[in-house]
Chimera marker file (.cmm) of the C-alpha trace (Angstrom):
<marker_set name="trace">
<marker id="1" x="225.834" y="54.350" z="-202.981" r="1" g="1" b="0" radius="0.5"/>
<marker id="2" x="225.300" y="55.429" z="-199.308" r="1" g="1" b="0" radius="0.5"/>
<marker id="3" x="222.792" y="57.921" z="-200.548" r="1" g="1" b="0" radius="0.5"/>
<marker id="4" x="220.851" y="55.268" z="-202.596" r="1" g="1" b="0" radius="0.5"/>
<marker id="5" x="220.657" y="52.719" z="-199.918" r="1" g="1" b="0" radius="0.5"/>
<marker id="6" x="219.446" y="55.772" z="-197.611" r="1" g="1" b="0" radius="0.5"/>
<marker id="7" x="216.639" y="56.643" z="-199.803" r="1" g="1" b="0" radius="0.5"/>
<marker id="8" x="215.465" y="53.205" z="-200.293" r="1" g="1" b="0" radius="0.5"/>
<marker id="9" x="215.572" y="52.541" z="-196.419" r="1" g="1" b="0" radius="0.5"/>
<marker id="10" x="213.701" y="55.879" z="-196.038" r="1" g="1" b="0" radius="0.5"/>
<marker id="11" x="210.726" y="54.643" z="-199.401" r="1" g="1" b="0" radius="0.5"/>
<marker id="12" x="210.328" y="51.012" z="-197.374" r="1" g="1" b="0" radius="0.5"/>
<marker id="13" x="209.687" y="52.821" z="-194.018" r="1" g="1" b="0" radius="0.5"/>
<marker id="14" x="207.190" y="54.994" z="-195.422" r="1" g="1" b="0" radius="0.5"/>
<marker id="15" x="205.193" y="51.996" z="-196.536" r="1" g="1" b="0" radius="0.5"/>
<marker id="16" x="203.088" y="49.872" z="-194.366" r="1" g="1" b="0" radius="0.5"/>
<marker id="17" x="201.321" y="46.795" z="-194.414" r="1" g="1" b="0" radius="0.5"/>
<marker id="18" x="197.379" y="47.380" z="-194.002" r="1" g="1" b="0" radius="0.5"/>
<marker id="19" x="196.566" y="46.030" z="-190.161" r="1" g="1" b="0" radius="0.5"/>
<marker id="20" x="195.328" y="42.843" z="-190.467" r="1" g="1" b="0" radius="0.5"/>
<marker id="21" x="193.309" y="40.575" z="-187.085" r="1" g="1" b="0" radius="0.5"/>
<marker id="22" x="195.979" y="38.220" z="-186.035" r="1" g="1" b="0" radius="0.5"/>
<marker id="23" x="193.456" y="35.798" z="-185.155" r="1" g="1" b="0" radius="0.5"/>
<marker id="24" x="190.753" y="35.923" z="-188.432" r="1" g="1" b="0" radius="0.5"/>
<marker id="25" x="193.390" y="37.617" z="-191.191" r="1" g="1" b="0" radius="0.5"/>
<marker id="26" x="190.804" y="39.987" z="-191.992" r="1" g="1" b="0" radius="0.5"/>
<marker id="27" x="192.106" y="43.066" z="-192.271" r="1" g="1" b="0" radius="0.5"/>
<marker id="28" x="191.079" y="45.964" z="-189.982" r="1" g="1" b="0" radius="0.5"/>
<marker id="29" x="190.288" y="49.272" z="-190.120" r="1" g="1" b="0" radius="0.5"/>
<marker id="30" x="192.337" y="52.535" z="-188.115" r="1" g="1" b="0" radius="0.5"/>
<marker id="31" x="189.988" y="53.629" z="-185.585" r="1" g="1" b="0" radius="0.5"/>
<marker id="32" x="188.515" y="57.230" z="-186.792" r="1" g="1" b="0" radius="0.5"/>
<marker id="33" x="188.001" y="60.605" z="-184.383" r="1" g="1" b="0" radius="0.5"/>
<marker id="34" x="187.883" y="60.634" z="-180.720" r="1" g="1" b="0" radius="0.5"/>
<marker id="35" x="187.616" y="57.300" z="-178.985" r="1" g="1" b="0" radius="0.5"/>
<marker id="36" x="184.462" y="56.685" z="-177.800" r="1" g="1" b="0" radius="0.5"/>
<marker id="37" x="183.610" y="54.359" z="-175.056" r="1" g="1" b="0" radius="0.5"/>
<marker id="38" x="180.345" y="53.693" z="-176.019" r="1" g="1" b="0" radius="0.5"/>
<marker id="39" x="182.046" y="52.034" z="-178.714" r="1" g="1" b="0" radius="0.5"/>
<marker id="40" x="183.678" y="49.178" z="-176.608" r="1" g="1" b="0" radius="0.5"/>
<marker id="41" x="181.925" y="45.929" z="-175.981" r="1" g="1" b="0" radius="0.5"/>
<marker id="42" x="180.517" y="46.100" z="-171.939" r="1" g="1" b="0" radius="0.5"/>
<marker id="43" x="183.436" y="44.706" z="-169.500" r="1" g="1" b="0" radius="0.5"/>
<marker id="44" x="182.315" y="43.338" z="-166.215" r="1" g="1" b="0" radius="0.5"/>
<marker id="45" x="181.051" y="45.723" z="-163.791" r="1" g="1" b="0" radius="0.5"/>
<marker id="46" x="183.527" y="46.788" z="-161.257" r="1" g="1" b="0" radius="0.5"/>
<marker id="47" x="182.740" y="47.148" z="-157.668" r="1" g="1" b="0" radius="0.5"/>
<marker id="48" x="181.954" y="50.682" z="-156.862" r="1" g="1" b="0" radius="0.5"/>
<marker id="49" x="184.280" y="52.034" z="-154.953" r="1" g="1" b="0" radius="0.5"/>
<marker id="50" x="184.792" y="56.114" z="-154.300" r="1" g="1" b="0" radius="0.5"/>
<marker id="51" x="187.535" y="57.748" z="-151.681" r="1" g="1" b="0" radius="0.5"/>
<marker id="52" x="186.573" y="60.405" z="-150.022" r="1" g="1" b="0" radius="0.5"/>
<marker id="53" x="188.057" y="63.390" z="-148.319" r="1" g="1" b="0" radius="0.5"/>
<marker id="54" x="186.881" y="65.006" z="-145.526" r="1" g="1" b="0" radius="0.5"/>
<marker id="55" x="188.360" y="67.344" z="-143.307" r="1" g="1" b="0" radius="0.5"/>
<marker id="56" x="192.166" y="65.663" z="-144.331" r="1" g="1" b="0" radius="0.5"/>
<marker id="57" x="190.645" y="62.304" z="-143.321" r="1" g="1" b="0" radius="0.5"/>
<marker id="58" x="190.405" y="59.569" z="-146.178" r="1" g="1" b="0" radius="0.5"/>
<marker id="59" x="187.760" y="56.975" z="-146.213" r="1" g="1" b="0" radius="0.5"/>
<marker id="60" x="186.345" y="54.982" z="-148.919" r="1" g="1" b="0" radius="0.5"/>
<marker id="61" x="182.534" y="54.480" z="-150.247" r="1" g="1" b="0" radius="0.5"/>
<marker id="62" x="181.685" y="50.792" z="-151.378" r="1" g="1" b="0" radius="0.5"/>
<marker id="63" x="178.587" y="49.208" z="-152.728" r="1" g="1" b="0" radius="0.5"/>
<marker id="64" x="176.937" y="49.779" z="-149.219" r="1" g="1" b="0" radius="0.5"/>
<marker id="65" x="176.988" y="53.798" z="-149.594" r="1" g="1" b="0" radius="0.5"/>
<marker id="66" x="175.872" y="54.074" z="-153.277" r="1" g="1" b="0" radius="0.5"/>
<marker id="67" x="173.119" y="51.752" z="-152.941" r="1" g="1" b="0" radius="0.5"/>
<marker id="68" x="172.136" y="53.559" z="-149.660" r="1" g="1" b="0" radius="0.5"/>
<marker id="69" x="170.909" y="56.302" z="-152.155" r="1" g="1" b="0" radius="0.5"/>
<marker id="70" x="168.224" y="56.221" z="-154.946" r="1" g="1" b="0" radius="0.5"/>
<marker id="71" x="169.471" y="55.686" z="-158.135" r="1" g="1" b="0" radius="0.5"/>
<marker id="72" x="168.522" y="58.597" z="-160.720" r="1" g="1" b="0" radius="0.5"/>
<marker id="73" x="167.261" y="57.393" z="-164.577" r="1" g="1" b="0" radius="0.5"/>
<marker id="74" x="169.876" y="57.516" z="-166.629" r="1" g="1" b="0" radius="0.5"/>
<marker id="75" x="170.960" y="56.518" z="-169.884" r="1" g="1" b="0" radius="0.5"/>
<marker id="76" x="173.898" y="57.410" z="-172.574" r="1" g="1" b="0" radius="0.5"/>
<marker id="77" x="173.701" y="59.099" z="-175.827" r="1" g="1" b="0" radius="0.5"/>
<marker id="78" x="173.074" y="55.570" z="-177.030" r="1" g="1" b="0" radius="0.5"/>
<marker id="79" x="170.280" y="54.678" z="-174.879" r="1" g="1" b="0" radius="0.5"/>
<marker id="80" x="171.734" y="52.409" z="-173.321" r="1" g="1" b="0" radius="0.5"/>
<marker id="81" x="170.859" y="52.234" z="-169.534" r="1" g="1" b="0" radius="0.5"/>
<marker id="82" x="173.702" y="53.669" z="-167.091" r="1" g="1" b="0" radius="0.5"/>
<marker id="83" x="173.166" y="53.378" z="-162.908" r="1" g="1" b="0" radius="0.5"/>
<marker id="84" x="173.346" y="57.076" z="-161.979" r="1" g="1" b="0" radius="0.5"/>
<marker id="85" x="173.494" y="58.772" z="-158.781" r="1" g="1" b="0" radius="0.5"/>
<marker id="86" x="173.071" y="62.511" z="-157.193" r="1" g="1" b="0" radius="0.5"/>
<marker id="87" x="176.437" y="63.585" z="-156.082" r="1" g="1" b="0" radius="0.5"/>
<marker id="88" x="174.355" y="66.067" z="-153.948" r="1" g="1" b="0" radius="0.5"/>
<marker id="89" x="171.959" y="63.759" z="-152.658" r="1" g="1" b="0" radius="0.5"/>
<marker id="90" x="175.084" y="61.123" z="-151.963" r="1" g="1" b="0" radius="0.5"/>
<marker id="91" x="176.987" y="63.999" z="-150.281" r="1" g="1" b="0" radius="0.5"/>
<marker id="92" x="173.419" y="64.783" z="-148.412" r="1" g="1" b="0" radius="0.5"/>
<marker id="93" x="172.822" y="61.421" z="-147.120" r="1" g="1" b="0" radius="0.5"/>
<marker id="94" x="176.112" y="60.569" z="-146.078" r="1" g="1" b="0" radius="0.5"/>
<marker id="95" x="177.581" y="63.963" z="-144.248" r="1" g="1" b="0" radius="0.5"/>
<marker id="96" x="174.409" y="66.329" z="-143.666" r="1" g="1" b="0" radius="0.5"/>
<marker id="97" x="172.140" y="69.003" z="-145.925" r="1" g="1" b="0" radius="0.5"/>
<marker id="98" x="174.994" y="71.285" z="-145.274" r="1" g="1" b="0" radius="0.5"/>
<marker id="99" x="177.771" y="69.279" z="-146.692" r="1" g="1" b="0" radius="0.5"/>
<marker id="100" x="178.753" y="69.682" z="-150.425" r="1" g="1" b="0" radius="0.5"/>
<marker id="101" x="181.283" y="68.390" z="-152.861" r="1" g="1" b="0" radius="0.5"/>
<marker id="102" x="184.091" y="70.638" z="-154.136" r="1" g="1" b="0" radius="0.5"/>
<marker id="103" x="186.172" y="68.604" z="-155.994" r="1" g="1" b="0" radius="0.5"/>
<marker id="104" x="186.094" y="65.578" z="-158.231" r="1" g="1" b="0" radius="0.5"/>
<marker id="105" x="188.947" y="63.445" z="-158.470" r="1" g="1" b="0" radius="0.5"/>
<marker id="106" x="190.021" y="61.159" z="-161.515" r="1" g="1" b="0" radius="0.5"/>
<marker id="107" x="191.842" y="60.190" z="-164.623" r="1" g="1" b="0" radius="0.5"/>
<marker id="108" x="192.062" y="64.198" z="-165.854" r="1" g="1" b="0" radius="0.5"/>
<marker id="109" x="193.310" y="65.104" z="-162.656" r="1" g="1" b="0" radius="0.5"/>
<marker id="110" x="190.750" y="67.818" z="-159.751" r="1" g="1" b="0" radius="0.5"/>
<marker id="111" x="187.886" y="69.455" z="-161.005" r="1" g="1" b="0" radius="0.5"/>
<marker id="112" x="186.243" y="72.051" z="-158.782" r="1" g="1" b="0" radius="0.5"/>
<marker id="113" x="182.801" y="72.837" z="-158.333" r="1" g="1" b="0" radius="0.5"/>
<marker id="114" x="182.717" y="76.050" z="-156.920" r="1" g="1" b="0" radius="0.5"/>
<marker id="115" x="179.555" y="76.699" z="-154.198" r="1" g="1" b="0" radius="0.5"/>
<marker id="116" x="177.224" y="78.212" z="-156.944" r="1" g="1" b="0" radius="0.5"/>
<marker id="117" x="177.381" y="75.668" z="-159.056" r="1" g="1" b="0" radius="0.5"/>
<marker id="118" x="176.699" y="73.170" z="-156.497" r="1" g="1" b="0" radius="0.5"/>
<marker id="119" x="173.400" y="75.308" z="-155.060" r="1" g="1" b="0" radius="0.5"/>
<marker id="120" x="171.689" y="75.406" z="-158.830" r="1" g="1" b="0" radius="0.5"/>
<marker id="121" x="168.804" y="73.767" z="-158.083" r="1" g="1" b="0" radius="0.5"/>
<marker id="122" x="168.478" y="73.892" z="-162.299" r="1" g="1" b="0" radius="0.5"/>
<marker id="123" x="171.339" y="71.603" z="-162.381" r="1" g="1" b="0" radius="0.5"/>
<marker id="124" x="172.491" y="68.144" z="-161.012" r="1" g="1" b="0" radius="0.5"/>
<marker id="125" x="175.868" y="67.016" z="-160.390" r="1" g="1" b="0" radius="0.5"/>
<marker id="126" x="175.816" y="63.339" z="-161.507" r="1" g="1" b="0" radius="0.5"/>
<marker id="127" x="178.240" y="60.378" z="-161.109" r="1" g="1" b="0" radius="0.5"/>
<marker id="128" x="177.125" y="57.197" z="-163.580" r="1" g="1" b="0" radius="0.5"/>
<marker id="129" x="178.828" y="53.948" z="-164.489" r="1" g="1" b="0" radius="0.5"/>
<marker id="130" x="180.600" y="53.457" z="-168.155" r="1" g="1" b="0" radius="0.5"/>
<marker id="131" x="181.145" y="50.105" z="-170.079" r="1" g="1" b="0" radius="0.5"/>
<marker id="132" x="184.285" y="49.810" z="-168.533" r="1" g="1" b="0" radius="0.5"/>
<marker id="133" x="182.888" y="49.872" z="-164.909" r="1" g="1" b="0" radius="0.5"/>
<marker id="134" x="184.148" y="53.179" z="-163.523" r="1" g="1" b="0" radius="0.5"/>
<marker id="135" x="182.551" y="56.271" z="-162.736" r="1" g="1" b="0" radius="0.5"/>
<marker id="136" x="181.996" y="59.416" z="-164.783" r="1" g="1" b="0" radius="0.5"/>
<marker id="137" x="181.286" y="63.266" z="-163.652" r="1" g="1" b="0" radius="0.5"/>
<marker id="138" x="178.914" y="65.061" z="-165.472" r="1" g="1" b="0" radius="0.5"/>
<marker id="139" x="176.189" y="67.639" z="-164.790" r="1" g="1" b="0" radius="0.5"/>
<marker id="140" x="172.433" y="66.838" z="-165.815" r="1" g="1" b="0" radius="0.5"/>
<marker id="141" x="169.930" y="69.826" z="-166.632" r="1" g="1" b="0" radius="0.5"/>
<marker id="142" x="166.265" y="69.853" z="-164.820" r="1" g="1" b="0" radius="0.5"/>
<marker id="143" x="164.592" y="67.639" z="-167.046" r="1" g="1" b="0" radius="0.5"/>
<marker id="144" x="167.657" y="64.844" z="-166.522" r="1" g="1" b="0" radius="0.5"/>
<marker id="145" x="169.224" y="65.629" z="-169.531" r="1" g="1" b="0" radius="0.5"/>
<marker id="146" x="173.038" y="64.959" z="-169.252" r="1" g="1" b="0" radius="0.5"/>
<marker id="147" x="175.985" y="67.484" z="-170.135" r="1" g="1" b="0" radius="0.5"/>
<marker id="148" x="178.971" y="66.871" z="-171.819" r="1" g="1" b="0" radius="0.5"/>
<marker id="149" x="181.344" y="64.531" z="-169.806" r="1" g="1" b="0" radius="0.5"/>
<marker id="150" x="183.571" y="66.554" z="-167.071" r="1" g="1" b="0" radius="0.5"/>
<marker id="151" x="185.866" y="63.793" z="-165.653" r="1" g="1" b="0" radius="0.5"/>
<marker id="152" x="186.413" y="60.396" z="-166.679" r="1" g="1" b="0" radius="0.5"/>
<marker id="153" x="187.726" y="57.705" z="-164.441" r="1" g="1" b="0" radius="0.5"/>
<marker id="154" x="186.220" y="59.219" z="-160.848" r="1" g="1" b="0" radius="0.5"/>
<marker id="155" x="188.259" y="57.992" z="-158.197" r="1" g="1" b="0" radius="0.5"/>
<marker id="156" x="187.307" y="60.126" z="-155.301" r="1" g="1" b="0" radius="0.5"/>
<marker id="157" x="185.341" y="63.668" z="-153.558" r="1" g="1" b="0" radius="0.5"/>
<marker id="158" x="186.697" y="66.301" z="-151.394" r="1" g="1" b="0" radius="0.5"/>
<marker id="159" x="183.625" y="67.202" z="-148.853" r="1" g="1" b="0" radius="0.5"/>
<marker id="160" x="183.415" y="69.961" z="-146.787" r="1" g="1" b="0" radius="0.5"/>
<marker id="161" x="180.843" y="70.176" z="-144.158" r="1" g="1" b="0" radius="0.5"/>
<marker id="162" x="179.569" y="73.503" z="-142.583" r="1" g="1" b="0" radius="0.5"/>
<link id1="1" id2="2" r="1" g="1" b="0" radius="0.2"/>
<link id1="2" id2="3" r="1" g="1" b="0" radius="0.2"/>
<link id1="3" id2="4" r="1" g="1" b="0" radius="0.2"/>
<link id1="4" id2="5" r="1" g="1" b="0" radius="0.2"/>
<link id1="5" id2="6" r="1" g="1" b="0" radius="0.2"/>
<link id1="6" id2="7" r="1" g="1" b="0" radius="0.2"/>
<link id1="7" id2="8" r="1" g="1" b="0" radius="0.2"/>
<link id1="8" id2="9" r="1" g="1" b="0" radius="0.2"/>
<link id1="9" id2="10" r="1" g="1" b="0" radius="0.2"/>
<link id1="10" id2="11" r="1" g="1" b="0" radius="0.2"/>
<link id1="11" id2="12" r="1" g="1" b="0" radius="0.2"/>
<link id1="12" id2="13" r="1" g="1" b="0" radius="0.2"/>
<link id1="13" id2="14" r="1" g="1" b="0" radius="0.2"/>
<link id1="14" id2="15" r="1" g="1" b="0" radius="0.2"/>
<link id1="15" id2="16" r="1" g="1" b="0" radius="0.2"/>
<link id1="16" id2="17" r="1" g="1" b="0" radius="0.2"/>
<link id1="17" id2="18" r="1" g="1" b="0" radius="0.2"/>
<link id1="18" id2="19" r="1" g="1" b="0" radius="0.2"/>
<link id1="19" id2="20" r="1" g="1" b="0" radius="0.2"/>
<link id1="20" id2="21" r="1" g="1" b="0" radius="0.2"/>
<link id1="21" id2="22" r="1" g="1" b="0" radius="0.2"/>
<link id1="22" id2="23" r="1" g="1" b="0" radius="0.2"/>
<link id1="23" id2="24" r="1" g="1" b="0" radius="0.2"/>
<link id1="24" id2="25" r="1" g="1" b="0" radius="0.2"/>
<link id1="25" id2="26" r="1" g="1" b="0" radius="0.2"/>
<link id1="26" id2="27" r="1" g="1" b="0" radius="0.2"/>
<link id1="27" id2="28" r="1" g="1" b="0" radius="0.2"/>
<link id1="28" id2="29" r="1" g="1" b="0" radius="0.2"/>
<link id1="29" id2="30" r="1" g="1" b="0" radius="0.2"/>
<link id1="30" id2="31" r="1" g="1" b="0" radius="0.2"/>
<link id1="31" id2="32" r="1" g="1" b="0" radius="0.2"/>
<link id1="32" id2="33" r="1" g="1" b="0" radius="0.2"/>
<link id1="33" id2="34" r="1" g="1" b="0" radius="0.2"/>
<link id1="34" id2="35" r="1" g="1" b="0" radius="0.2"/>
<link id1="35" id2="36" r="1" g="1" b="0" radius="0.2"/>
<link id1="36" id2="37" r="1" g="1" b="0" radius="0.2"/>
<link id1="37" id2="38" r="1" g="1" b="0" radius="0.2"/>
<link id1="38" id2="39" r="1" g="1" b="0" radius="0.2"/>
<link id1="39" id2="40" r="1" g="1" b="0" radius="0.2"/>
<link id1="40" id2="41" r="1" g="1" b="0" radius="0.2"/>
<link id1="41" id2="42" r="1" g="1" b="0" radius="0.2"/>
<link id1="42" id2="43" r="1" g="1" b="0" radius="0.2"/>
<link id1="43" id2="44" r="1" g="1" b="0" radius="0.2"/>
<link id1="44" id2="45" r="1" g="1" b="0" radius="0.2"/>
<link id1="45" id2="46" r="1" g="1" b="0" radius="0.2"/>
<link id1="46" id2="47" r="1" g="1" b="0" radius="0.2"/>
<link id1="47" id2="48" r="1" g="1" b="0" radius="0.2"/>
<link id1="48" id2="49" r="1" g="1" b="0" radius="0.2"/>
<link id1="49" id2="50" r="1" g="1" b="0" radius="0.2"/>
<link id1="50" id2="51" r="1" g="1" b="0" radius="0.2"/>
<link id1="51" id2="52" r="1" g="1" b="0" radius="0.2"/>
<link id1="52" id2="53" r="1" g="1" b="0" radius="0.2"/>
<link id1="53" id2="54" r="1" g="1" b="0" radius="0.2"/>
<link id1="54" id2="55" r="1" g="1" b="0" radius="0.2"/>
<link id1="55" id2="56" r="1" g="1" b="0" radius="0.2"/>
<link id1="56" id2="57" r="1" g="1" b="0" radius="0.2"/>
<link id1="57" id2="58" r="1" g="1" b="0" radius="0.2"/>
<link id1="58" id2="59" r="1" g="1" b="0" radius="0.2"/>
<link id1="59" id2="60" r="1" g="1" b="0" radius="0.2"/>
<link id1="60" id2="61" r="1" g="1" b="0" radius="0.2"/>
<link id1="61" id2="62" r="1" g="1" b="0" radius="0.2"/>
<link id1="62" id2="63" r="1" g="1" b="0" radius="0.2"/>
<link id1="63" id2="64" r="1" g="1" b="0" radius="0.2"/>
<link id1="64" id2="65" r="1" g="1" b="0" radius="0.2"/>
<link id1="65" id2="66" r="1" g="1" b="0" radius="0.2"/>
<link id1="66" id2="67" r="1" g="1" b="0" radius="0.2"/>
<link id1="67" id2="68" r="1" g="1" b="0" radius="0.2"/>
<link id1="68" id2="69" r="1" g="1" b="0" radius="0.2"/>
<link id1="69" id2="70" r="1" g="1" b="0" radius="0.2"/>
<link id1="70" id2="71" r="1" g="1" b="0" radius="0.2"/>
<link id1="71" id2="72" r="1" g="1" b="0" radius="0.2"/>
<link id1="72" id2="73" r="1" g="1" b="0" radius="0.2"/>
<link id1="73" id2="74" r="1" g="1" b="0" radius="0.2"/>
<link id1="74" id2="75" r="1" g="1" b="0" radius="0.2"/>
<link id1="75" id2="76" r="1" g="1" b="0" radius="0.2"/>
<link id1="76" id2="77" r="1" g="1" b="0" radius="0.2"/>
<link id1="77" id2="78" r="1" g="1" b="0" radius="0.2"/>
<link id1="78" id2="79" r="1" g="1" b="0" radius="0.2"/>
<link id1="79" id2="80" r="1" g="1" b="0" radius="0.2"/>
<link id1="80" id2="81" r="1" g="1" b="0" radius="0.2"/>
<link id1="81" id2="82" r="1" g="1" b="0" radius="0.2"/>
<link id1="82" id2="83" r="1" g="1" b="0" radius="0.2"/>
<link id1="83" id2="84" r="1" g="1" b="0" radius="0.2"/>
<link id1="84" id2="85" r="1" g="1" b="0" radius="0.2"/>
<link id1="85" id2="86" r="1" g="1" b="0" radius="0.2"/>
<link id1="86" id2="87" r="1" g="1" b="0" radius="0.2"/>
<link id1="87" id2="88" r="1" g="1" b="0" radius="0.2"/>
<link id1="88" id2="89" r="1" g="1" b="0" radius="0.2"/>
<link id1="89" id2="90" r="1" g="1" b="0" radius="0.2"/>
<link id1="90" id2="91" r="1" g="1" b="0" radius="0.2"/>
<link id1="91" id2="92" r="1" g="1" b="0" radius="0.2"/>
<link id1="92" id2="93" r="1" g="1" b="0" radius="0.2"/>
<link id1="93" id2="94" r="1" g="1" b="0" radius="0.2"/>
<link id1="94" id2="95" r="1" g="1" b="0" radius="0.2"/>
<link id1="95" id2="96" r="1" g="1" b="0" radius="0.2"/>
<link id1="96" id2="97" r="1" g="1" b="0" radius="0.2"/>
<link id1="97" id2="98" r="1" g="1" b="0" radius="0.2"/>
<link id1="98" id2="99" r="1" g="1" b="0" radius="0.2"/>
<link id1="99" id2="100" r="1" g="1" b="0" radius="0.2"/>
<link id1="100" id2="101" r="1" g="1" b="0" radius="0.2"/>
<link id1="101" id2="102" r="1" g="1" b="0" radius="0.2"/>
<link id1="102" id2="103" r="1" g="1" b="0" radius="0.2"/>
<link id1="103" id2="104" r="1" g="1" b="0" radius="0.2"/>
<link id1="104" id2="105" r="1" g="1" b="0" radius="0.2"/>
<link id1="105" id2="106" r="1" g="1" b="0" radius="0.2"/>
<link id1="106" id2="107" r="1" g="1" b="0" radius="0.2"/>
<link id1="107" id2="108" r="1" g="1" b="0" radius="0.2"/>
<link id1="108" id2="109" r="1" g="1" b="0" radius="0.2"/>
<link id1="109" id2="110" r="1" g="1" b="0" radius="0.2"/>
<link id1="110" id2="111" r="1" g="1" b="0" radius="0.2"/>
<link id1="111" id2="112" r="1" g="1" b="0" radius="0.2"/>
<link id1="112" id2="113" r="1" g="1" b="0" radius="0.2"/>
<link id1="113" id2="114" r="1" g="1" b="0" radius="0.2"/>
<link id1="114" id2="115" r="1" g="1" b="0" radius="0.2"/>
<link id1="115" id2="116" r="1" g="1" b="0" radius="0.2"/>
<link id1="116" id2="117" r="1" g="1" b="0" radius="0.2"/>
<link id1="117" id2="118" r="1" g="1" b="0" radius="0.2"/>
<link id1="118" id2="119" r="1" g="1" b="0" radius="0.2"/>
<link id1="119" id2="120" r="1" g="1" b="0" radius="0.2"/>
<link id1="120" id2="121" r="1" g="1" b="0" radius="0.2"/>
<link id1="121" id2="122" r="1" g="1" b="0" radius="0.2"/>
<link id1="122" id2="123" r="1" g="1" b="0" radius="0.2"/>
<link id1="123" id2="124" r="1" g="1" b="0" radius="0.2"/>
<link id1="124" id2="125" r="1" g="1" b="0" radius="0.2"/>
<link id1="125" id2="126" r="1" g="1" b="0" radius="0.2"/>
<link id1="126" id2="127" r="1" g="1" b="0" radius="0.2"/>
<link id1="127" id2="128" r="1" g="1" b="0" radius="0.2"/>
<link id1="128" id2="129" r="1" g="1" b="0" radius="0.2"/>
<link id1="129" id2="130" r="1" g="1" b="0" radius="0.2"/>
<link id1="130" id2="131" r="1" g="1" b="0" radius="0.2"/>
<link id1="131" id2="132" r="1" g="1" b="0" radius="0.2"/>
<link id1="132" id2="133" r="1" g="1" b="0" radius="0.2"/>
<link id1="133" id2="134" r="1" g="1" b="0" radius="0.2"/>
<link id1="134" id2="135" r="1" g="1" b="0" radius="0.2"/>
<link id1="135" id2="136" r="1" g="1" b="0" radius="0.2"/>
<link id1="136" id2="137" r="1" g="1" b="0" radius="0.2"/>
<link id1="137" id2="138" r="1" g="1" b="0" radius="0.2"/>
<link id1="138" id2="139" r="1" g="1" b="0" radius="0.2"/>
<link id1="139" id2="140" r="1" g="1" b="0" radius="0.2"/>
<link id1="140" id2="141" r="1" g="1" b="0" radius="0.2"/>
<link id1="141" id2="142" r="1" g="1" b="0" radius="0.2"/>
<link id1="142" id2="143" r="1" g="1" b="0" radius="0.2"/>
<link id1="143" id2="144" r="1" g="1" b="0" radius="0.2"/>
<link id1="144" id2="145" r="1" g="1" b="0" radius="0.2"/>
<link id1="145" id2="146" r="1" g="1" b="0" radius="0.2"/>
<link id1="146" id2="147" r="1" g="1" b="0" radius="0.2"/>
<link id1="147" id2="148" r="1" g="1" b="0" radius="0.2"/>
<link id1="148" id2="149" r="1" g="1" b="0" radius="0.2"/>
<link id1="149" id2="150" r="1" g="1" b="0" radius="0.2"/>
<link id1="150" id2="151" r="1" g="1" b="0" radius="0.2"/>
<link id1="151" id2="152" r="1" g="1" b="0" radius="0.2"/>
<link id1="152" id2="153" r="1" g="1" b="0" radius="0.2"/>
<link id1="153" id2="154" r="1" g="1" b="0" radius="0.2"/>
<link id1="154" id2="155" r="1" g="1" b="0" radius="0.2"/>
<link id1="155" id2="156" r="1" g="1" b="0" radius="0.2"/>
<link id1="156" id2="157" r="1" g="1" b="0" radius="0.2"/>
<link id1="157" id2="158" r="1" g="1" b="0" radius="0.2"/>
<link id1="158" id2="159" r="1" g="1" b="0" radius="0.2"/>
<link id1="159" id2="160" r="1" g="1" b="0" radius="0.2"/>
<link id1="160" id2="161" r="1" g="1" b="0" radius="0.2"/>
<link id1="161" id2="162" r="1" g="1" b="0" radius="0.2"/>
</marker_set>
């Protein structure tokens, strides 16, 4: 009997109901492959906000220091319109021609850039705004074309001056 009432606990589990919107009762499908965030409906934009480090001192880029540098055209895969920025030029304009970025900071952790990257003229480091109002890191070729994504969710730079 224990056996029986084992297996028949272990069939019911192994069913499920098909997900169904609480709010319509129309059922709903399982999201398929990676999530995309393209995907998501647009959420309001966030302030921009950006900490830097700079020589162990922590400050913090607003509005006021993004919009103190020309926005590049950009767009995602979908066409949609994204506000994109130079890292370089940022860095530039902010700490001197000599200054570059060597690390991004965000939701996957540090990400180097190592000091040829950051010199090839052929390449761009970019920073852009997502749906959900945060910053991506990404490198665009020399006709603007941008690269796969290389960190999600940028929360701050480490600088270094010369």
């Amino acid at each position: 009997m224990h056996k029986a009432l084992m297996f028949a606990a272990l069939i019911a589990c192994g069913k499920s109901e098909p997900a169904v919107d609480r709010a319509t009762g129309d059922p709903v499908q399982a999201p398929v492959g990676k999530h995309e965030d393209r995907h998501e409906p647009i959420a309001t934009p966030a302030k921009l906000v950006l900490d830097i480090y700079n020589a162990g001192q922590k400050t913090t880029w607003g509005e006021a220091e993004f919009t103190a540098v020309a926005k590049m055209a950009g767009s995602a895969s979908d066409g949609e319109a994204r506000d994109t920025w130079s890292v370089r030029e940022l860095v530039h304009h902010h700490f001197g021609a000599t200054a570059r970025a060597i690390t991004v900071i965000g939701s996957d952790g540090r990400q180097a850039i190592a000091p040829p990257e950051w010199e090839d003229s052929k390449r761009t480091p970019i920073l852009h705004t997502t749906r959900k109002g945060s910053l991506k890191f990404r490198w665009a070729d020399e006709t603007g074309k941008w690269g796969e994504t290389v960190m999600k969710d940028v929360s701050g730079l480490e600088i270094v001056t010369k």
